[in-house]
N, C-alpha and C positions, 0 to 999 in steps of 0.2 A: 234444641230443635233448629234453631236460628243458624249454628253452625252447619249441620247436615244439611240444609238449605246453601248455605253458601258453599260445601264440599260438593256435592252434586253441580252447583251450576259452573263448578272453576273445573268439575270435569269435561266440560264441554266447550270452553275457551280454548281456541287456539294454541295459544303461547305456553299454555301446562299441560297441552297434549304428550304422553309419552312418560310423565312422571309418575311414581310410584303413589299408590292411596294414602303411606303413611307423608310422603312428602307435601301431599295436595293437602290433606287434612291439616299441616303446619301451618301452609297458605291463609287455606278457610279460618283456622284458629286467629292468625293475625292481621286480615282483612278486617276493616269498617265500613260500615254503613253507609250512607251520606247520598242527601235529598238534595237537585239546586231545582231554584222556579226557573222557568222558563224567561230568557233573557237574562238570566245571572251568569257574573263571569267566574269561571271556574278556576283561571289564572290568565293573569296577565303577563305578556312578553317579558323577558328579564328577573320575571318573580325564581325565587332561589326553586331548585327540582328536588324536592323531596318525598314525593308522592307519583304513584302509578296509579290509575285508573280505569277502572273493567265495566263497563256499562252495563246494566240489568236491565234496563227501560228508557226510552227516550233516545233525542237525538242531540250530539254536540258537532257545533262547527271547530274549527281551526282556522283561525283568519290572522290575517296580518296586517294593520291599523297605522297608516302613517301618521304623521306628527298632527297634518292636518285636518284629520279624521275618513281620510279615505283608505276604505274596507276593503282585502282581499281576502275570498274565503278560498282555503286552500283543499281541505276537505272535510264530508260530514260522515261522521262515526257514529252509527246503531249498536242495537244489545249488540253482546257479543264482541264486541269491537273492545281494543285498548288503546289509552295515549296518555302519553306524559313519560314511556319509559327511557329515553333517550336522553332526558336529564338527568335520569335515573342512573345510568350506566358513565356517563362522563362527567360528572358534578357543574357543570356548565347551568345558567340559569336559562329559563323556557324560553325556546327561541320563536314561539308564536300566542296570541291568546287563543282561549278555549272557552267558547260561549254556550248555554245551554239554550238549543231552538224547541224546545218543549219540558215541559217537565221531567226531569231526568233522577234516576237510584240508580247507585254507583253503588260498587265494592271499591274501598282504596288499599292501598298496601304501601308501607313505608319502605324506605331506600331499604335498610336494613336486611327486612326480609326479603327485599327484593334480592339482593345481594346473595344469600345462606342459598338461597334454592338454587341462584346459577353453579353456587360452585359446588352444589351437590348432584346439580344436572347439567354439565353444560349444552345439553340438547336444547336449553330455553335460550343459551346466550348464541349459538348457532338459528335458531327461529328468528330473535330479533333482528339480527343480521339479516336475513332472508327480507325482513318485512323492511328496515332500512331499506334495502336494495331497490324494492318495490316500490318505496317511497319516493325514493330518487329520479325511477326510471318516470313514474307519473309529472314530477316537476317536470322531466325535459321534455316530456309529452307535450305538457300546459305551454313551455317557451314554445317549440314547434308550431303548435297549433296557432297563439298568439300572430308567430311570422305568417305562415302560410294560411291558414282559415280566415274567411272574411266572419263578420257578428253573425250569418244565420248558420254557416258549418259548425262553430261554437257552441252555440246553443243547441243546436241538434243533436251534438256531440257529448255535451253537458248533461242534456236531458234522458239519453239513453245511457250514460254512465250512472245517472242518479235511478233509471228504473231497476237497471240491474242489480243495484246492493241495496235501494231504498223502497223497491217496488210492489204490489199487490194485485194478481189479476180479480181481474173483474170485469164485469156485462161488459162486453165491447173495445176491453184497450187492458192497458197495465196503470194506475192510480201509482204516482210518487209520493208514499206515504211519508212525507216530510214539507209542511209548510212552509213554503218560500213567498216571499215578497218578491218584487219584479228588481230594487234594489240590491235582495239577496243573491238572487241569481245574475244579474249583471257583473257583483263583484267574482262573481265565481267564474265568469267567464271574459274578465278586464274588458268588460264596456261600459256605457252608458245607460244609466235607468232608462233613456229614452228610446236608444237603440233595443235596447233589447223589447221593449214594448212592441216597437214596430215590428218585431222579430217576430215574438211572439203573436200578436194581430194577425199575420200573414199565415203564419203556422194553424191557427184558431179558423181563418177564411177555408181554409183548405181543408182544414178537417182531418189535420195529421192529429192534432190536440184540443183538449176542453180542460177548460179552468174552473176550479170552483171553490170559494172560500182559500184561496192560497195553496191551493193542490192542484197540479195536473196529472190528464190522465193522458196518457199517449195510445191513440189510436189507429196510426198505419205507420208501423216502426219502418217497414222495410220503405217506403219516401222521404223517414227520417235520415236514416242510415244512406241513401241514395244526395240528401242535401249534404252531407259533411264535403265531401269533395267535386 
């Protein structure tokens, strides 16, 4: 039962779109389970890449933690979402950490099988490429933006990127179902917990946003989308 659970949900992933049922089902067969608490690290930068991961529940960041513990989050992955495959494909060890911002159930998959399905589909090892691709172009977004957006373009910027893939309507706005600290969101957007406070405050006066328990709800996008530039 537990299988056919995980075959049904890998048919609706992404990265195994287009694969045959007896191939998915090989998937499902050698997929694991695996719970992290909220705030546990799923790997650390440099940890060897032997595992892919497919999110069933919950949210993980990807940040990048320098020596002297200052946090960049790079970005946050919901159900449905995969990471970790890119050590997977070059044997190179994880080139960022992966922290669980809520209670998170994963499917994992070992290099192994990662490997038998591309070279029996290479349609999965053309996707990852694609998603590579995508990943890249977001980096030189994030440089760009850094140069030219001052902290409020940033965070308005930030905050309608997070509704779009993180988001839930509701009475009056769109709710970013993923709770952030004002720390968390700063590193996400290379400022200061304080700047972005005062960011945020002015955003809160205005009445483009409301806060609540570490959640925001964004209420007049189209003044948000008007502050980026």
């Amino acid at each position: 039962m537990e299988t056919e659970n995980e075959f049904t949900y890998f048919q609706q992933v992404t990265i195994f779109r287009g694969l045959g049922e007896d191939e998915i089902q090989e998937l499902a067969s050698a997929a694991r389970k695996k719970t992290f608490r909220s705030g546990e690290v799923i790997f650390h930068r440099d940890d060897p890449g032997q595992v892919m991961y497919v999110i069933k529940e919950g949210k993980v960041k990807i940040c990048l933690i320098s020596p002297d513990g200052q946090e960049i989050s790079l970005i946050v992955f919901g159900k449905g979402d995969y990471f970790g495959e890119f050590a997977l494909l070059d044997g190179l060890p994880r080139s960022a950490d992966a922290i669980a911002l809520e209670k998170v159930e994963c499917y994992t998959l070992q290099r192994s099988d990662f490997h038998k399905a591309i070279m029996k589909n290479p349609k999965i090892a053309i996707r990852v490429m694609e998603v590579l691709c995508e990943r890249l172009r977001k980096t030189d977004q994030q440089v760009e933006d850094l140069i030219f957006l001052d902290v409020y373009g940033r965070v308005a910027k930030k905050l309608l990127e997070l509704s779009d893939t993180h988001g839930k309507k509701v009475e009056g706005g769109i709710r970013i179902e993923v709770r952030l600290t004002q720390q968390e969101l700063a590193s996400m957007v290379g400022a200061s917990r304080e700047s972005v406070n005062k960011v945020l405050g002015y955003f809160t006066d205005k009445k483009y946003i409301s806060t609540d328990k570490h959640r925001i709800t964004l209420h007049r996008v189209a003044d948000l989308e008007r502050r980026i530039y």
